[in-house]
N, C-alpha and C positions, 0 to 999 in steps of 0.2 A: 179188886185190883187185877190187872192184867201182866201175866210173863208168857211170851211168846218161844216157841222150842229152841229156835237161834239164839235166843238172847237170854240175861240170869241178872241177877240181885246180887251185888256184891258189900251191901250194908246190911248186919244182921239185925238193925232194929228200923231198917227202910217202913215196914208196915207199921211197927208202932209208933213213929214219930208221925208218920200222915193218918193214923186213927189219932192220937192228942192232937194235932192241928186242924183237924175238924171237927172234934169235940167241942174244943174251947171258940169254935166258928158256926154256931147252925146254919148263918145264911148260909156257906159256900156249898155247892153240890159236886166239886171235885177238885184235886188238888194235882200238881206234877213236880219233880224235880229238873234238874239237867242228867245228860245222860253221858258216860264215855263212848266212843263209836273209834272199834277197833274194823279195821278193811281185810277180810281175809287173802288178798292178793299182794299187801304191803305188810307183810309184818313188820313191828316196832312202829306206826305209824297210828296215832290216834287223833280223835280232835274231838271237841264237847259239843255238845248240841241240846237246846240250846248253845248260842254262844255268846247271845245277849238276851234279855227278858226285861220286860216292863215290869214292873215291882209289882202295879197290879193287872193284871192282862184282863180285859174283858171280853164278850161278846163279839162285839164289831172289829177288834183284834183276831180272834179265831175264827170269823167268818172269813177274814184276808187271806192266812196262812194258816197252817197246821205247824204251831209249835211243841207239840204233845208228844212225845214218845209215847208210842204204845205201852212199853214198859216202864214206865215212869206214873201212869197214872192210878190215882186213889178215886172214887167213886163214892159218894154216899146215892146208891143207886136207888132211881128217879122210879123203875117198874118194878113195883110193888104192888099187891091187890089187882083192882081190874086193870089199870095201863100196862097195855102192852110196847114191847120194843117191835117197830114194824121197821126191817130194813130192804129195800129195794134190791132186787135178784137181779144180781150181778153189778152192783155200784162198786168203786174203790176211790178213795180207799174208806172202808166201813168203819172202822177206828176212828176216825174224823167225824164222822157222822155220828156214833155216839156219845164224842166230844160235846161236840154242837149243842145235843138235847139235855146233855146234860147244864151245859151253858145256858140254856135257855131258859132254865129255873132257878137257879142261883149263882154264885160268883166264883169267879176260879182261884184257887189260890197257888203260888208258888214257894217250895223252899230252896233253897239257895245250894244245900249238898248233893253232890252226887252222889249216886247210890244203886246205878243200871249199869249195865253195858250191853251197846244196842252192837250186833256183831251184823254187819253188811258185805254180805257177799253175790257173787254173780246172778242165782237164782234169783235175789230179792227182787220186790218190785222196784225197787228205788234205787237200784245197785246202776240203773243206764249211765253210759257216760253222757249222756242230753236230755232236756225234757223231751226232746224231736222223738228218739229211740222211745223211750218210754209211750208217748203217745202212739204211736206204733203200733205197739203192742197192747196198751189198756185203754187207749184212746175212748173208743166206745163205751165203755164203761168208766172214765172219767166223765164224760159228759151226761151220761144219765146219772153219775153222784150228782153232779151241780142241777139235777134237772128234779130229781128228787128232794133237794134242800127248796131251792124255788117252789117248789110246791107247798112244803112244809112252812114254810117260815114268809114266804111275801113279802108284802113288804116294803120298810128299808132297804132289806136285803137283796131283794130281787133283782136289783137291778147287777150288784155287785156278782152277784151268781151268774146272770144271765152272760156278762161279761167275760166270765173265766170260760163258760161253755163256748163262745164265741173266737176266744183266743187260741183253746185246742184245735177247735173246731179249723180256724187259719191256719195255726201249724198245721197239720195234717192238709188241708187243701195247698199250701204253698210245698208241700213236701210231692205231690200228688202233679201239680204244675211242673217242679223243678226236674223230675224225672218223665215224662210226658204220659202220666201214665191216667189217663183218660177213665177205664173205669172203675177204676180204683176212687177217683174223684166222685165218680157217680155213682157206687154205692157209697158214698161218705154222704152224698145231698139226703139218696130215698131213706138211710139210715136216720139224719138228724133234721125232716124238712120242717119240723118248730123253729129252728136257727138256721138255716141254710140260705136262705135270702137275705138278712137280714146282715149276717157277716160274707156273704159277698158283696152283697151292697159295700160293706166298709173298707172290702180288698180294691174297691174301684170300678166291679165289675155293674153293666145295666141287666138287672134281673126278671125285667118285665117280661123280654122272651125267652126266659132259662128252657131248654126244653127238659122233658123227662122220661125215663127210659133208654133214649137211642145212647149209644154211644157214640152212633157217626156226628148224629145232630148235635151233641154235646160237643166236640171235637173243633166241627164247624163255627159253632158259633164262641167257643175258645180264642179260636182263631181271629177272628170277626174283634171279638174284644179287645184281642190285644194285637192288633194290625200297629205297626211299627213302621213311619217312613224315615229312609237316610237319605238326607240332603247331599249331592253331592255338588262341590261347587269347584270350577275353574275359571280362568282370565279368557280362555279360546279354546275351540272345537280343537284344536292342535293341540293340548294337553294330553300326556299320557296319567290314563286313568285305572288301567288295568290293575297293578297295586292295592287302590283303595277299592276298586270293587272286587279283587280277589278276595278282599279277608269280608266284605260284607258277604258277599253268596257265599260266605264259606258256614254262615250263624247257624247254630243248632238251637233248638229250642221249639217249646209248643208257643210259637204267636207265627202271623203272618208276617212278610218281607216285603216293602213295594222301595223303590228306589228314584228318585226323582234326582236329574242332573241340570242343572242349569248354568249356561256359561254368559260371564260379564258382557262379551261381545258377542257380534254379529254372528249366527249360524246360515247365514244366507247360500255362501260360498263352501260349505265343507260338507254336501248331504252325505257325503262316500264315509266321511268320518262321524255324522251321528248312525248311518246304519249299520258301524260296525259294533259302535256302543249298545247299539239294540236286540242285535244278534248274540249278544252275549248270554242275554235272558231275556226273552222277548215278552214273557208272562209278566216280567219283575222290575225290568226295565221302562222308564221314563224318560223323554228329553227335551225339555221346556222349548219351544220356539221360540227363537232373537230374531226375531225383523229388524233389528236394529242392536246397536251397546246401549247397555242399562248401565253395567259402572257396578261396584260389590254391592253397596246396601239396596240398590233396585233390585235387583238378581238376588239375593236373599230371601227380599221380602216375597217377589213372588215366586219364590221355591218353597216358603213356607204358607203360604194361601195354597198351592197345588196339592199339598200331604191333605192326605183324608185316614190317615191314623191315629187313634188316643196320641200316640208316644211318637216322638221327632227325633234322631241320633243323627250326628256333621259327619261326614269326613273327606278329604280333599286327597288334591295331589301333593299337599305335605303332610300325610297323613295315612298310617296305614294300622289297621287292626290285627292284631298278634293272637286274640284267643277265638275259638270257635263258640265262645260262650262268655264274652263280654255282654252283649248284647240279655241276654238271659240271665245274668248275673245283677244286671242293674233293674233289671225289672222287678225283679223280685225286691229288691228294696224299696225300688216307688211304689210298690203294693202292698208293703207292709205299714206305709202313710199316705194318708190320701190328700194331705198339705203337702207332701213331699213334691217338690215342682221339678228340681235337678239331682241326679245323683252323676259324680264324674268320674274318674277312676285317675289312677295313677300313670302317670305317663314315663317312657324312656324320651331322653332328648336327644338326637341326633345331630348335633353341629357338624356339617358336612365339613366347612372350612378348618376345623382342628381334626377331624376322623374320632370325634368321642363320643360315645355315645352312655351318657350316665342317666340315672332317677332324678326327673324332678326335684332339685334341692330341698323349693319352701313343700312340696305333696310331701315328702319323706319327714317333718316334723308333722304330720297331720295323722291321725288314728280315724278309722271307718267308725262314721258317726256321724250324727248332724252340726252344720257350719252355722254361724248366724251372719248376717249380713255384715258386723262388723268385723267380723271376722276375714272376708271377701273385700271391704273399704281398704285396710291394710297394704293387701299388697295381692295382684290376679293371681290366686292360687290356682282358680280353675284354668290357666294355660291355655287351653286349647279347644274349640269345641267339639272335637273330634273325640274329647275325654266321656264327653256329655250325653246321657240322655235323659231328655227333656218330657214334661205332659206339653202336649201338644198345644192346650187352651194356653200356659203360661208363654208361648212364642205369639200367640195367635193374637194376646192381648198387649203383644208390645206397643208401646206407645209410637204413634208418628215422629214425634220430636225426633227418637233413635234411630227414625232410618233417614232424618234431616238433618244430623250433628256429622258435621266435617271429622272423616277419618276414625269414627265410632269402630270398635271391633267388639271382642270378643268378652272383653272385661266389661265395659259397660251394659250387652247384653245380658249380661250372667248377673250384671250387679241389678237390673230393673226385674226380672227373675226372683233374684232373694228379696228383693225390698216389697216383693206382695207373697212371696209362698216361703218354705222353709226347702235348702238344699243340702244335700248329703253328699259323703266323700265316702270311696271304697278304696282302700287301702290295697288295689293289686294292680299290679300292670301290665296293663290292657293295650296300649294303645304305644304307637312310637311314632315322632313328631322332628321331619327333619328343619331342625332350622338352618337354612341359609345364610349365609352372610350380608349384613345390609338389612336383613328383616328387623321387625322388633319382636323381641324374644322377654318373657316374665320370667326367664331363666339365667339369664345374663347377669352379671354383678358390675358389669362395664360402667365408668362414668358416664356413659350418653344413655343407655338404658336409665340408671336412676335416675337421672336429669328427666326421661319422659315418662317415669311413675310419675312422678311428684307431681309435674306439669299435670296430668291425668286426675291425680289425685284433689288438683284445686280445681280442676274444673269440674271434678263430679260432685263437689262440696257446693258449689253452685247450681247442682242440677239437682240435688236430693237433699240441701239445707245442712245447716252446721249442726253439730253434735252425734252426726251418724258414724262416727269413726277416723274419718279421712283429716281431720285435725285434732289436735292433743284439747280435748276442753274435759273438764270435769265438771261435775256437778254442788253446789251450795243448798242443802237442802234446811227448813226451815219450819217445826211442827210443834205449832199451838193449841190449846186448848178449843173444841168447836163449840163452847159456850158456858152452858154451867156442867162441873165437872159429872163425871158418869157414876148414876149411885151405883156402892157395889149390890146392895140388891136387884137390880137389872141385870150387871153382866159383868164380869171383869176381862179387859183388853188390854193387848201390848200391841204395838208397831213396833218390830225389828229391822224394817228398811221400807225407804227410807231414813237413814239414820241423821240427824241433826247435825250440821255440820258441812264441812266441804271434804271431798275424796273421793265420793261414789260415783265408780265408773258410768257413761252411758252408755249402754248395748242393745245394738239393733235401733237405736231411734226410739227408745221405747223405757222407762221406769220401771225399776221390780219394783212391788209394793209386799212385805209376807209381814205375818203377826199371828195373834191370833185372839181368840173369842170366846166366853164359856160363860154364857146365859144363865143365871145366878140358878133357876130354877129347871132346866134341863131340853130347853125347845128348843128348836134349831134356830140357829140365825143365819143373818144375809148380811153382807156388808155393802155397804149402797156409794158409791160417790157421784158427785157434782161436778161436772165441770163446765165450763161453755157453757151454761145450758142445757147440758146434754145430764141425765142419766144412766149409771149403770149400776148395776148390780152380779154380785160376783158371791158363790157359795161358799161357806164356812165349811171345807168338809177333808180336810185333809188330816189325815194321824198327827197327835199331838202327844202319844204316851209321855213326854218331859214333863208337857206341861201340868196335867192329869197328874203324876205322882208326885209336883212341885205343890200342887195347890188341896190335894186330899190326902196324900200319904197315902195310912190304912184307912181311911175312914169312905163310907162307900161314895161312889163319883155318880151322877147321872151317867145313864146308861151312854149317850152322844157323846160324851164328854171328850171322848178320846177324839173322837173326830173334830178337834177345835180349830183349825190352822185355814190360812189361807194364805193365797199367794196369786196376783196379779201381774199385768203390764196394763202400763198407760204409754200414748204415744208422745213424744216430746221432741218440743222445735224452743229452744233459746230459753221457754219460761213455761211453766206446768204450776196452776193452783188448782188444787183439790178439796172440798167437803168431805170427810167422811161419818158415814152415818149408821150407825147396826139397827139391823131390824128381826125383830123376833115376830113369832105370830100377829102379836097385836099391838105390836110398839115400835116407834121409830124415832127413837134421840140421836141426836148432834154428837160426836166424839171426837173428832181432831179437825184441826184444818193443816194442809202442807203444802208448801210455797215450795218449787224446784225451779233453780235458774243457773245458768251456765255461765264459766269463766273460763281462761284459757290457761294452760298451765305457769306458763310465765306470769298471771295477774295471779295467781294461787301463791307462788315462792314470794312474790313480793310482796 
């Protein structure tokens, strides 16, 4: 057993109840309780830790997370005779690592009383108020723990380790970005180049020409990566511009700036007024040629063919940027998903005709986080594009039809956006957006505003099909047996949603499918469906501790087991039938069939 100097035993027969409960256990090779955790900075202020446990925790449990108090654990200890304990110079945390090995030879067991107190103060490793802090400071030596499990254990495992190294690894490079701090980045690469490609690759970045060593050349080609253009758009060369491109050249941050202006009408007659737009920043500044009026959605489109940067941000003459680090603030969140297609930010609205200027009404019920597209069907939360920054491909792939639909803005843009990638909301405000009077505004509560959502809202319903939000339908769902029923010596399964019956929301255009799977004899399985024609196949691999303690109790579980759960989407228009089918190594039986078809809420009440 382990008591660390911080910390003490405050059960005086802690030892002898964890020597009987592994006496009366030979499999298990170690045992833990919960623990109290007093904050030396908060006196009277405790909390438990554990503060939940799986009755029976295994392996592939403690490869996720470290639920073990150091001083909480019993050992029936693994080196003895010739095995040695080999621990990697300078990994952390070491504790866990001995966890592990011992996990790796028998089974863990839990008692339920507390009987520690883990005492957490400033000097500790784990006292950071962030994981961000913490990596900081042990970062390099967390990544050589997961680099040293990977070694050991392979694997299964491997992949789950390689990930956690990948994810400090991000933190620390997005911490390293967000302060422009160049080479700090670049000892983080020469330090960790087993994963250093591999998770910038997944930050977004092209690694083919990473360089190595310079710092300028790292710097440069930084830059290069994250080249940022803002569309600037107005009616005529006689727009004052200076406002919106005040708060752009005002952007701090490690990416490049190019600014592209393109106005609806003729610039034939105003050269005196594009050169003074160019004079502003002559490096930075762009200004599209009008031989002629193009009209908004022409001038759009080729404002956006003109960017030659990853990432696309609006802003206009009703439209001005407030933070020196909007721009850099959204990045970082499109780089921390690489589906991520829009993040928008919270807007102040300016109603010139009342002199008010408040928050975004529907933005301020919204928390920073990912939206889904029915989400957006609703009602234009994203306001304005000016909130926006965009990946470059998800403009560049707009559809024709959009720049052919009479009086198309900013919602529909945003909504063909979500409806192929996933878009994000930053709950700060960035941006302030005057509306005028007479404009249309998604801020407005006015009867003529709501009169032109609605309108809006049935014609988008005919552009992207019914059930995507923009009408009240619900789901009738319908699940049968897929032929002869499933022996339990194969596998035993649940379908939790779709659930039989009518109620279930549709979201995104799209069917959750979750349940789950536990292969009578311990191999992994695949869950397979049929639809169209088509197949797919989808992994059985998500934590299921309920189920595992539902279906073994004490009694021992395959080692997988806990990994039993699954969770899909299917895409859905009116009517969705599905096959489904589980597949283990060498088997592939029939298990359900389920019918999804759509009603309208009013055909539901009646």
């Amino acid at each position: 057993a382990i008591c660390e100097g911080d910390d003490y035993w405050t059960d005086p027969d802690k030892l002898q109840r964890q020597f009987d409960y592994m006496q009366q256990r030979p499999e298990y090779t170690l045992c833990f309780h919960p623990v109290r955790v007093v904050y030396e900075d908060m006196p009277g202020v405790a909390t438990i830790y554990p503060e939940h446990c799986a009755p029976q925790p295994s392996l592939s449990d403690l490869a996720v997370r470290n639920f073990i108090q150091t001083n909480s654990v019993f050992y029936r200890w693994r080196y003895r005779g010739g095995e040695r304990l080999e621990i990697g110079r300078g990994i952390i945390p070491a504790d866990w690592y001995i966890h592990l090995m011992h996990a790796e030879v028998g089974r863990i067991g839990f008692l339920p009383q507390i009987m520690a107190v883990y005492r957490k103060h400033a000097g500790g490793i784990w006292a950071h108020a962030s994981d961000l802090a913490r990596h900081k400071r042990l970062g390099k030596s967390e990544i050589e723990f997961y680099r040293q499990l990977r070694s050991h254990f392979g694997g299964r495992f491997a992949q789950s380790f390689a990930a956690s190294q990948r994810l400090i690894f991000a933190r620390l490079a997005e911490a390293f970005l967000d302060e422009a701090d160049v080479p700090g980045l670049r000892r983080l690469i020469e330090d960790h180049p087993d994963i250093a490609h591999d998770t910038l690759d997944e930050m977004g970045f092209d690694t083919a020409c990473l360089p190595v060593g310079d710092v300028d050349a790292l710097r440069v080609w930084l830059e290069e990566q994250l080249t940022v253009s803002v569309i600037v758009t107005a009616s005529d060369p006689g727009t004052d511009l200076n406002p919106a491109l005040a708060g752009i050249l005002a952007q701090r941050g490690l990416f490049r700036l190019r600014v592209v202006v393109g106005f609806e009408r003729s610039t034939q007659a105003a050269a005196e007024s594009i050169a003074a737009l160019r004079a502003a920043d002559p490096d930075r500044i762009v200004v599209r040629p009008r031989p002629q009026d193009l009209g908004p959605l022409r001038n759009l489109q080729d404002c956006i063919a003109a960017c030659d940067g990853r990432y696309i941000a609006f802003c206009d003459a009703e439209a001005r940027w407030i933070s020196d680090r909007k721009i850099a603030k959204q990045l970082r969140i499109l780089r921390s998903d690489p589906k991520l297609a829009l993040c928008f930010n919270w807007v102040l609205v300016h109603r010139t005709a009342e002199g008010s200027l408040l928050p975004h009404e529907a933005q301020g019920r919204l928390a920073t986080g990912n939206l889904r597209f029915s989400d957006l069907a609703t009602e234009p939360v994203t306001a304005h594009r000016s909130c926006g920054l965009y990946r470059a491909d998800a403009l560049r792939t707009l559809p024709q039809a959009f720049f052919e639909e009479p009086g198309a803005g900013d919602w529909l843009m945003d909504l063909y956006v979500a409806d192929r990638s996933r878009i994000a909301f930053l709950r700060e405000i960035l941006t302030v957006w005057d509306l005028r009077a007479g404009r249309p505004g998604s801020n407005s509560p006015d009867p003529i505003q709501t009169a032109r959502v609605e309108s809006q809202r049935r014609r988008f319903s005919a552009l992207f099909g019914r059930g995507r939000g923009f009408e009240p339908y619900a789901l009738v769902c319908t699940v049968t047996g897929g032929g002869a029923a499933l022996s339990p010596d194969f596998a035993r399964a649940h379908l939790e949603a779709p659930a039989p019956g009518a109620g279930t929301e549709i979201q995104d255009g799209h069917v959750v499918f979750a349940g789950w799977v536990v292969p009578t004899y311990g191999s992994r399985a695949t869950l397979v469906a049929e639809l169209e024609g088509e197949t797919h196949r989808f992994p059985v691999d998500q934590p299921r501790s309920d189920v595992v303690a539902a279906l073994f109790g004490d009694a021992p579980a395959p080692l997988d087991a806990a990994r039993c759960g699954f969770r899909f989407t299917l895409p859905f228009d009116q009517h969705l039938a599905v096959h489904l089918l589980i597949e283990t190594e060498d088997t592939v039986l029939p298990w359900l069939s389920v019918s999804v078809t759509s009603r309208s809420e009013s055909e539901a009440s009646g």
